[in-house]
N, C-alpha and C positions, 0 to 999 in steps of 0.2 A: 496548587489547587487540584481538586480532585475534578473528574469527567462530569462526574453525575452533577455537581454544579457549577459546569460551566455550561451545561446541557438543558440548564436548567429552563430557559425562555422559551425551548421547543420540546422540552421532556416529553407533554404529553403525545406530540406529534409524533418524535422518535417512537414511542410507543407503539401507533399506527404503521409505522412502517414495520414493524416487529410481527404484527398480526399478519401485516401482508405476506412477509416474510416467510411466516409460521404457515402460510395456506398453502405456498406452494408446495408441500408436503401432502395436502391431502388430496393423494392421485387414489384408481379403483387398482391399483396393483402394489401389492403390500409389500412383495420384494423393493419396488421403486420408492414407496415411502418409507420404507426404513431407512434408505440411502440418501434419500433426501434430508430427513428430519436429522440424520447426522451431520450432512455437512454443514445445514442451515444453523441449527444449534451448538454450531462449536466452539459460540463465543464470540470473543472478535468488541473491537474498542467503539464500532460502528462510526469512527471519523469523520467516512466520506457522507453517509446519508445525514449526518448532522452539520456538513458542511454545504450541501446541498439547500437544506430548510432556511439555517442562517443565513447565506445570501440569499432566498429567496423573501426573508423579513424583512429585509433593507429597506423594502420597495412594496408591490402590491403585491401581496401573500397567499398566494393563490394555490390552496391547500390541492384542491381537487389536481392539478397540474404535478406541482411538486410530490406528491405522495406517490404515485408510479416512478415519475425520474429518480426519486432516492432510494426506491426497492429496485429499480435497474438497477443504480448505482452499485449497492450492494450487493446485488444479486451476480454480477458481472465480477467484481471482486472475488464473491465466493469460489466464483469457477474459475479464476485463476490461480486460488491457492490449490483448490482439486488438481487442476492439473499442472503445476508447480509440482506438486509431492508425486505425483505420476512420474513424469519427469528427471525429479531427484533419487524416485523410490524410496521416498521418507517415509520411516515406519510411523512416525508420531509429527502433532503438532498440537500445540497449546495445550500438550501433556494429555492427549488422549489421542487413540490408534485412527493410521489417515484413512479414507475411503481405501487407499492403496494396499494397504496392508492389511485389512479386513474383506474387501471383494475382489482386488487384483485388477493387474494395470492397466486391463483391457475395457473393466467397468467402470474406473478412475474416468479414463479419456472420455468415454462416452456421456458418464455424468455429466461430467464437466464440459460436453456442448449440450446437454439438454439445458444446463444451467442458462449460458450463454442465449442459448433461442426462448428459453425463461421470462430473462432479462430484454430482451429485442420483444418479445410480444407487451412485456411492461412498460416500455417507453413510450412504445404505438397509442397507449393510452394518453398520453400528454396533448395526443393532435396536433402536436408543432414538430411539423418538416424539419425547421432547424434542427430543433434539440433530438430528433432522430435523426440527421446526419451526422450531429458532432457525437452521437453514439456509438456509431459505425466506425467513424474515423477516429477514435478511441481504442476502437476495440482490434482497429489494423495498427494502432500506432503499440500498444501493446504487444501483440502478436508477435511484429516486428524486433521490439527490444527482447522479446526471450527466443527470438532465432539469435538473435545477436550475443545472447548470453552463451546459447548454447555451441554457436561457432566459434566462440572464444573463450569456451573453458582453458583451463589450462594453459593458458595463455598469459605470459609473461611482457610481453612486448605492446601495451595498450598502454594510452596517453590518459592524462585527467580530461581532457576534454571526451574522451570518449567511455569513459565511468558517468561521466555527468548525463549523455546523452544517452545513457542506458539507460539510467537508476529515471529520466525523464520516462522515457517512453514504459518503462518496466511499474513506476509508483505513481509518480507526478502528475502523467498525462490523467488517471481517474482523478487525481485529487482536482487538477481544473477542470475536468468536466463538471465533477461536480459542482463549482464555487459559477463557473460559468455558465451551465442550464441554470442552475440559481435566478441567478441574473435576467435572462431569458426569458424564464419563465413568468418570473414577476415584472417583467416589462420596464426593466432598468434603462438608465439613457445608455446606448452604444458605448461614450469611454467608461460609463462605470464598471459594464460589462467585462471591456477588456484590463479593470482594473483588477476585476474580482479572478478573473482568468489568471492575471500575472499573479497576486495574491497565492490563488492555488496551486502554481507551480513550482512557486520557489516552497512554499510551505511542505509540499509534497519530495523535495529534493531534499530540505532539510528531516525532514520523517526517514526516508530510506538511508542518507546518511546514519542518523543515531543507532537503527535499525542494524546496520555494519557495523559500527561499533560495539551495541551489543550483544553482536554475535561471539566478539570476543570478550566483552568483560562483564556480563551478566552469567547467571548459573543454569542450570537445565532447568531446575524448578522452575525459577522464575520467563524462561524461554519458552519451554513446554515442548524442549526439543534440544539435542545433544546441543553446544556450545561449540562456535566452531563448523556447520554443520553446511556454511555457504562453502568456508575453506575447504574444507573435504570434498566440496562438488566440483570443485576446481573455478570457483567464482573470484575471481580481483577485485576484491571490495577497496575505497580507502585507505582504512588500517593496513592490510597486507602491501597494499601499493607502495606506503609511505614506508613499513618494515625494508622491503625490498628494494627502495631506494637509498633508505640509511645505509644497506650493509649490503651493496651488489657484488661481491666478489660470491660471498657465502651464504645463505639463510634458509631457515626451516620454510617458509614460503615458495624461495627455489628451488630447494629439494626437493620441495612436493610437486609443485609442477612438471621436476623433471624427471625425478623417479617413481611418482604415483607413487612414494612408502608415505603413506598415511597419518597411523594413528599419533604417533613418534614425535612427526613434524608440525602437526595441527596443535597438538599437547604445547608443544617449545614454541611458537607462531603466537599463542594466548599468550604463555607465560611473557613472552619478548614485550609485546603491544601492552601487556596492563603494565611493566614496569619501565615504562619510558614516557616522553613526553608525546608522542601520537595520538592518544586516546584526549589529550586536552588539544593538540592539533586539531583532529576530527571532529569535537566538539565546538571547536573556533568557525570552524568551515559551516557545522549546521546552522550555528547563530547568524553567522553571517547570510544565509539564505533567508532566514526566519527576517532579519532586519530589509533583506531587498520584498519580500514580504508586508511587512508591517508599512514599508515604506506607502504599498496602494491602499492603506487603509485612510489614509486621509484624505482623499478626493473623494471620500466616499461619506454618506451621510454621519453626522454626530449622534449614535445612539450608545443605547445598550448593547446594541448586537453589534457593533461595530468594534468598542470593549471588549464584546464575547469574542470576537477574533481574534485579537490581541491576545486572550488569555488562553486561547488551543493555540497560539503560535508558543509561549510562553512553555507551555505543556510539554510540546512536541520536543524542546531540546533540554528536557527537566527531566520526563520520563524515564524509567525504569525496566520497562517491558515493554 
């Protein structure tokens, strides 16, 4: 099933938050809205603000509320890919040139906390204390996982338990914020709250999983960014975890990590992971997140949109790009 109708119950709302989206581009300084209207517009599956709205259906729908929290949402995302490709000094992403490589590293980082205080001034409009502190603590929980990434490039010696608590704090933690301001917002009972919360995290655990996988078995086309392009950064995804287990005397994973030779090893590291069983490993491990997932959906009201969860869960480990 495709996005646009499973989107379908909040379409026109998505919408809204699109225009919100679309405004913060129109600043009085036309260097700054060009840079804006770049990174706003570059696409993007918009997930977490339609994960946002949907839990906030469940319940009492309280558009005025959620319509800020799901442009935070998004807007907060945004500025972690900006500065993600700062970062990495990615030339490209979703097949068109980064802030990075069109203004340079120095306007990337700063963008990408204008974004950030963007997003903190869009929350502030919700008027609930809460859902502006599990904003904040969102946005240290994040923070957090890409120190951790980046202390541990290259780094060979990391457990699965400590992949999982990355790929948390690094994807996850938005996807529950969103599912759990949802909730919040529309004045859910307390455990449904924390249903919607678990919901989004495993949901979000399995999203950055497949995410790792197809980094190595999807195309650049379809990427919008070389193939391979975490490996290269010296990122320990899954896939590479599980290669380097299979075969620890030897492997183009180990090589890279320890000779930094590159292009060579990343090339043979793809070709290894698509022709073995890993990549239906990895896809075992998503589902399985997606089911502890699906599992909160049922203490949760009998709707439509209840349904509509199940079928972005469905999505998440079907997907393609």
């Amino acid at each position: 099933m495709k996005l646009n109708a499973i989107y379908e119950a909040i379409g026109e709302d998505l919408v809204k938050v699109d225009d919100m989206m679309n405004s913060v581009s129109k600043v009085d300084a036309v260097w700054l809205a060009e840079m804006l209207d770049h990174s706003i517009k570059g696409g993007g599956k918009r997930i977490r603000p339609a994960l946002n709205l949907l839990a906030g259906k469940l319940y009492h729908y309280n558009l005025v509320a959620l319509l800020p929290m799901a442009t935070s949402i998004e807007l907060m995302h945004t500025a972690t890919l900006v500065h993600d490709d700062a970062i990495d000094k990615s030339p490209t992403r979703r097949g068109r040139p980064t802030i990075t490589k069109l203004w340079g590293l120095e306007q990337a980082v700063l963008l990408g906390d204008y974004l950030f205080a963007k997003a903190g001034d869009s929350v502030a409009n919700t008027q609930s204390i809460r859902a502006i502190k599990l904003f904040c603590q969102t946005l240290m929980i994040i923070s957090r996982g890409e120190l951790d990434q980046a202390r541990n490039a290259f780094n060979l010696n990391q457990a699965h338990e400590q992949y999982i608590r990355r790929i948390f704090a690094k994807t996850a933690s938005l996807f529950s914020l969103s599912t759990e301001s949802g909730g919040i917002l529309s004045q859910a009972p307390e455990s449904s709250i924390q249903h919607l919360k678990d919901y989004g995290c495993n949901l979000g655990i399995a999203f950055q999983i497949v995410d790792d996988i197809l980094d190595f078995t999807a195309t650049e086309e379809e990427l919008g960014k070389p193939a391979g392009s975490d490996l290269a950064q010296g990122t320990l995804t899954l896939p590479a975890m599980l290669l380097n287990e299979r075969y620890p005397q030897d492997n183009p994973v180990k090589r890279l990590f320890q000779k930094r030779e590159e292009q060579e090893n990343v090339k043979l590291a793809i070709e290894q992971v698509r022709h073995s069983t890993i990549v239906d490993e990895c896809y075992k491990a998503a589902e399985d997140y997606c089911i502890r997932a699906c599992n909160n959906l049922s203490a949760l009201p009998d709707s439509t949109i209840r349904r509509t969860l199940k079928e972005l869960a469905d999505y998440v480990v079907t997907r393609k790009k």
